[in-house]
C-alpha positions, 0 to 999 in steps of 0.5 A: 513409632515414637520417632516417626512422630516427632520426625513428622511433628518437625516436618510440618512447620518446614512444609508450613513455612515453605507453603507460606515462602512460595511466591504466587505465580502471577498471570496477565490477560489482555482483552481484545478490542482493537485501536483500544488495546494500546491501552494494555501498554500504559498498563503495563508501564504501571506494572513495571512501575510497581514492580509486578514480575508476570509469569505467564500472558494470554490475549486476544485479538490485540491483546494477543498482538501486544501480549506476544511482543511483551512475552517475547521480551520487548518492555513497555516503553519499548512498546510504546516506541514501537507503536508510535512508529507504526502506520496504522494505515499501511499495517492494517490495509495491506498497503505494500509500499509502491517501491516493492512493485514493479512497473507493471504493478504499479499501473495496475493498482493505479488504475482501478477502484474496486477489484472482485474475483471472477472465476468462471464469469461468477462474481464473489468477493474477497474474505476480508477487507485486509490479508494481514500480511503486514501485520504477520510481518511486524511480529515476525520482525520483532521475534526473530530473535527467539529463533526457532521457540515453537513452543510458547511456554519457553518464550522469555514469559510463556504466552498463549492466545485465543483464535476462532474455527469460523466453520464450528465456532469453537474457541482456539488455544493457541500456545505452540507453532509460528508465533506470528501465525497465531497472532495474525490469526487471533487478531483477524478480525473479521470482515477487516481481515481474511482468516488464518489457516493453522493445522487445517482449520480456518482461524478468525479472530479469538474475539468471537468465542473468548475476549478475555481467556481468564480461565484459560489462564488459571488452568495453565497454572495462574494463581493471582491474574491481572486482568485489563480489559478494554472490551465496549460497554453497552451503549444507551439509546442516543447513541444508537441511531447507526447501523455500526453501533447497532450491529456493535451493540448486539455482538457485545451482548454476549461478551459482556454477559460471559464478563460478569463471572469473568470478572470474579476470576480477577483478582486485580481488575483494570477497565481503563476508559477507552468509551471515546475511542474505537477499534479504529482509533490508531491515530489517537494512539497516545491518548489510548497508551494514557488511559492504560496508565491511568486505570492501572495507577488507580490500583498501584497500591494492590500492584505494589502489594503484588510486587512485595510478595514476589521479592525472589524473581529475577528482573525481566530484561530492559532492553532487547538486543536487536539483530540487524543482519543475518546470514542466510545459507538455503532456502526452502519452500512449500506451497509453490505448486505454480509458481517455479523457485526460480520466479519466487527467488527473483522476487525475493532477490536473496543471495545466499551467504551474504549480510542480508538484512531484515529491511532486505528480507521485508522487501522480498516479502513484499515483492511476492506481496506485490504479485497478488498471487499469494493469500498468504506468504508466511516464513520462519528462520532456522538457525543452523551452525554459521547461517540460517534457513530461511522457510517459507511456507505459500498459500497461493490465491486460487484466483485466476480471473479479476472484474475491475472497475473504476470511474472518471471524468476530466476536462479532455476526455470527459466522462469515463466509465472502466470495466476491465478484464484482467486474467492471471496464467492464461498460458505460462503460470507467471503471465496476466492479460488485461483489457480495458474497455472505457464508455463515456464521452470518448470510447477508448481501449488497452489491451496489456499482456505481460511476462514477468520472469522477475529481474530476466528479460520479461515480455510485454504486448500492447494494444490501445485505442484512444480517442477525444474530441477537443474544442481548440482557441486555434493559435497554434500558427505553423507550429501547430497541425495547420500552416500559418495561411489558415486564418480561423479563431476556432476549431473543433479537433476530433483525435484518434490514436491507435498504437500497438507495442511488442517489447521487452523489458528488465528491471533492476531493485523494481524501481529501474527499468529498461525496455525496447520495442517496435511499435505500430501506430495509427492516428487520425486527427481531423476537424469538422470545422474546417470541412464544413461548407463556407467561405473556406470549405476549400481547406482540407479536415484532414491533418493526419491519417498514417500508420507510423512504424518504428523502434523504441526504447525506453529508461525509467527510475521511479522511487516515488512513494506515491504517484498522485500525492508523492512526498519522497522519491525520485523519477526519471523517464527518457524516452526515444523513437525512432521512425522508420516507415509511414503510410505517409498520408502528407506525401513528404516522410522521411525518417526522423527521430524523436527523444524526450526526458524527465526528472523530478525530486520531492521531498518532505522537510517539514512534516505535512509540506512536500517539495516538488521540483521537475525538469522536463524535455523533448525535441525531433531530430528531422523530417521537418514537415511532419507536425502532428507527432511534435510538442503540444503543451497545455492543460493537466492530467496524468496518463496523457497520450503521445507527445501531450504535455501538461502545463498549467495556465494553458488549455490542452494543446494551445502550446506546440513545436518539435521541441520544448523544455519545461520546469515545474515547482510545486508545494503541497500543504497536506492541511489534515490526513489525504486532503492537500492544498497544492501551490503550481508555477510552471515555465516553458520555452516552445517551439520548431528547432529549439535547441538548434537556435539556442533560444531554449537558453533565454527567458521562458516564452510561456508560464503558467499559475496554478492553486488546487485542492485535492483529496485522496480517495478509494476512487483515486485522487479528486481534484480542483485547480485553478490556473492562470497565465500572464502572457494570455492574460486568461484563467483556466479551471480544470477538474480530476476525478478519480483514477487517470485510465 
């Protein structure tokens, strides 16, 4: 006995000492709260600073965002790097890059304003402003490199975050599965973004039930927790005089109360002053990062107290080592019950067993983006001996059937009011149909239907009707629609087109592609002017009245970043026609040919400058006496029919012949974010045989002046020009508003 007690008497200075030598395990929770929460980034850089190791992370929202990178191993300048990279625009709104679309793509998305399902002839609307596909694939990217860890306690600093069920409004740990997944469901803010799905239930942003896990964090463990918390304060009454702030105000009644107790389970507490900002100040984001730093260092002496206890940690990385290229060896998919693998491996155009890279894999991703036929593209990488699998898991839009609509008004067709039809697998699961019916001042129609088979040959059918009603300053002589007899100042030109198309096209890296098609057209061009009684009542109103047939075929490149306000890319697009038979309402057809090209470069050396430079030409090879498919520059406008050409200094159609050849340079000065002062000189030569004479080669017959201001819209570009020619000595004004259809 009397050895048991002096073993135990021994004992217990041993277990003192040790009880005293154990280094607290120390836990960070980050708040959520939007743009604000780069604030946890200059916090963290403080932390370092002190030399404060972490043991174990929790967030919310962007907390949860931030947290995870961190966890994952990224230090806080590396963070910070990262951020200030990021286009908070495109991150946020799902902007997929113009270059991950095809050239059917890229004229859907620009031409409508406002998109809404319309299953069943019932109007609904989407679950969120954003999917978050952008933001899933951001963490993706930056956590490959912890491979196949599903469980978020082995990650270099063990990590949960917090999610909301939308349907029971209960709270959501979530600390195992897809990393990315759960913080793109943690961070699905509501209303901005559409909610996650993970293990059958329907996750929102963790905001909702618990901004600040801070109990959560003591349970896993956590003995000494630094809290940064850059949730709102309650705001006083001057500044509660919109509807935002109050809704605001109410939603942070709850969370501010719950902080209270919150706070008290803090043991350092960070509030940096983010009273300034929003949650949608990414574009101040230095100024975030600085106020983070700043509320950390004014407790510097408690985090070096912190630090000096925890002197036996091992020092977090400073540097992650980044992979560059992967090798992916299979592929496997789930959630494609319409879409077959081979369409979805096209979009994604991997190869396997080749240096592929995560630039590569990005694109891919956006290409399925692109298609809008998926709400969600989640994946993961498998590692396996020599390659990896890459997973993909699809969550395909159940919607079928879209409304459109979009608004417009310029100077040659006035007023126009689209209402568009637009439905997806009508007959083959990859298929659309879309029907434009334009009201207004001129009514007009596109009819488009199109089978994508991805980089194979895809099929497309066209039908639309055109038309516009033009007053014209009649100087066109017998280069234009009349013979040089006809003396007249002016003359009213009603102009009606109806063209139908059948063709094919393949695409290669979504920005070339090459088609080929026959083609039917109609067009009807007349003047009440020149049919009205008078002295000259003799002369026919007629111009035209013909259907013309004919083969086509086409090459396009377009790598433009943007296609109203461009700031990078290169584009080509050659065109040629061949006309085989007509209705022939002048009696004289014979088969002719008409080919016409474009080129253009933009570039941006400057920051907020852009370069523009283009080239642009078209001629007949015969049939003489045909004039109304020849040249007919003047004008501004995109989408412009036929052989119409913009040219600035020129009303529409002042200028024409069967053979033209233009330049174009243009500056543009973005001033502040999508409102841009563009400077336009264009020069042209214009007229019947031009290439064929070599007067092509002399000084430009025509220029043309033009000074604008545009401004980037939801409803596309508006825009105000003011254009003059010297040769005419004449101005014009020409006005753009929304979306060209």
């Amino acid at each position: 006995m009397k050895k048991l007690l002096c073993c135990l008497f021994l004992l217990v200075p041993v277990l003192l000492f040790s009880q005293q030598s154990r280094e607290p395990k120390v836990g960070v929770v980050l708040s959520g709260g939007g743009a604000k929460g780069l604030a946890h980034i200059g916090a963290l850089k403080v932390l370092e600073e002190a030399g404060v190791k972490i043991d174990y992370i929790a967030g919310t929202s962007m907390g949860a965002i931030v947290g995870a990178l961190y966890s994952s191993g990224y230090n806080a300048a590396q963070l910070d790097s990262i951020f200030h990279d990021i286009n908070f625009n495109i991150l946020i709104q799902d902007d997929i890059p113009r270059s991950a679309k095809t050239f059917y793509e890229k004229e859907e998305n620009e031409k409508y304003a406002l998109t809404l399902p319309f299953d069943n002839f019932q109007i609904s609307f989407p679950s969120g402003l954003s999917r978050g596909q952008n933001i899933y694939n951001l963490v993706s990217r930056l956590t490959m490199h912890l491979g196949d860890v599903r469980d978020f306690s082995k990650m270099p600093i063990p990590f949960f975050c917090i999610a909301s069920n939308i349907e029971t409004g209960e709270q959501v740990l979530l600390d195992s599965g897809s990393l990315p997944k759960a913080v793109s469901a943690s961070g699905a803010i509501p209303s901005f973004f559409s909610p996650v799905r993970i293990d059958g239930e329907l996750l929102t942003d963790g905001g909702v039930t618990n901004n600040y896990p801070v109990q959560e964090l003591r349970d896993r463990g956590a003995e000494i927790i630094i809290g940064i918390d850059v949730q709102d304060t309650l705001m006083d009454r001057e500044e509660l005089k919109s509807a935002l702030n109050i809704l605001n105000q109410i939603g942070n009644f709850r969370t501010i109360r719950e902080m209270k107790d919150k706070i008290s389970l803090t043991d350092i507490y960070i509030k940096p002053d983010i009273r300034e900002f929003n949650i949608l100040s990414f574009d101040r984001g230095s100024a975030i990062i600085k106020s983070g730093e700043e509320a950390a260092a004014l407790k510097m002496d408690e985090l070096r107290a912190l630090a000096a206890k925890q002197t036996g940690k091992t020092k977090r990385p400073s540097q992650m080592a980044v992979v560059d290229t992967i090798n992916i060896g299979s592929l496997t998919i789930e959630g494609n019950n319409s879409y077959p693998r081979s369409y979805i491996m096209g979009k994604l155009r991997l190869k396997y067993n080749s240096n592929y890279t995560f630039q590569d894999l990005g694109y891919g991703i956006n290409n399925l983006t692109a298609t809008g036929n998926f709400n969600r593209i989640n994946y993961s990488l498998i590692s396996n001996e020599d390659a990896y699998t890459l997973a993909l898991q699809l969550e395909e839009s159940q919607n079928k059937t879209f409304l459109r609509l979009a608004l417009h008004y310029d100077n040659l067709y006035k007023s126009g009011a689209l209402i568009n039809l637009t439905r997806k697998s009508t007959f083959f699961t990859n298929d659309v149909a879309s029907f434009d019916f334009i009201l207004g001042d001129n009514f007009r129609y596109n009819f488009q239907y199109y089978i994508d088979k991805g980089y194979y040959w895809s099929v497309g059918i066209k039908s639309r009707y055109n038309s516009f009603h033009k007053g014209l300053d009649y100087d066109l002589t017998g280069n234009g629609l009349l013979s040089e007899d006809i003396r007249i100042n002016k003359i009213e030109v009603d102009y009606e087109d109806f063209t139908n198309q059948i063709y094919i096209e393949t695409l290669f890296r979504q920005i070339f592609s090459f088609g080929i098609g026959v083609e039917h057209k109609y067009l009807k061009i007349t003047s009440e002017t020149l049919g009205s009684a008078g002295p000259q009542a003799f002369i026919p109103s007629v111009f035209e009245d013909s259907n013309f047939y004919s083969t086509f075929g086409y090459l396009r490149l377009d790598s433009l970043d943007d296609k109203f306000f461009p700031k990078r890319g290169v584009y080509f697009d050659g065109d040629f026609h061949l006309y085989l038979f007509s209705s022939d309402y002048h009696k004289e057809f014979n088969q002719f040919s008409i080919s016409r090209g474009s080129l253009g470069y933009v570039v941006t050396p400057i920051k907020n400058i852009t370069a523009r430079i283009s080239s642009e030409t078209g001629f007949r090879i015969g049939q003489d006496g045909i004039n109304s498919l020849g040249f007919f520059l003047g004008g501004y406008g995109n989408n412009l029919i036929n052989n119409l050409i913009p040219f600035y200094g020129y009303d529409f159609l002042s200028i024409a012949g069967d053979s033209y050849i233009k330049g174009l340079v243009e500056l543009d000065l973005e001033i502040f974010p999508k409102n841009h002062v563009i400077g336009s000189a264009n020069f042209a030569n214009v007229e019947n045989d031009l290439f064929s004479t070599g007067e092509w080669f002399k000084k430009p017959s025509y220029s043309g002046y033009a000074l604008g201001y545009g401004i980037e819209t939801f409803m596309g570009p508006i825009e105000v020009k003011y254009s003059y020619s010297p040769e005419i000595k004449n101005s014009q004004w020409f006005f753009s508003l929304g979306f060209w259809f």
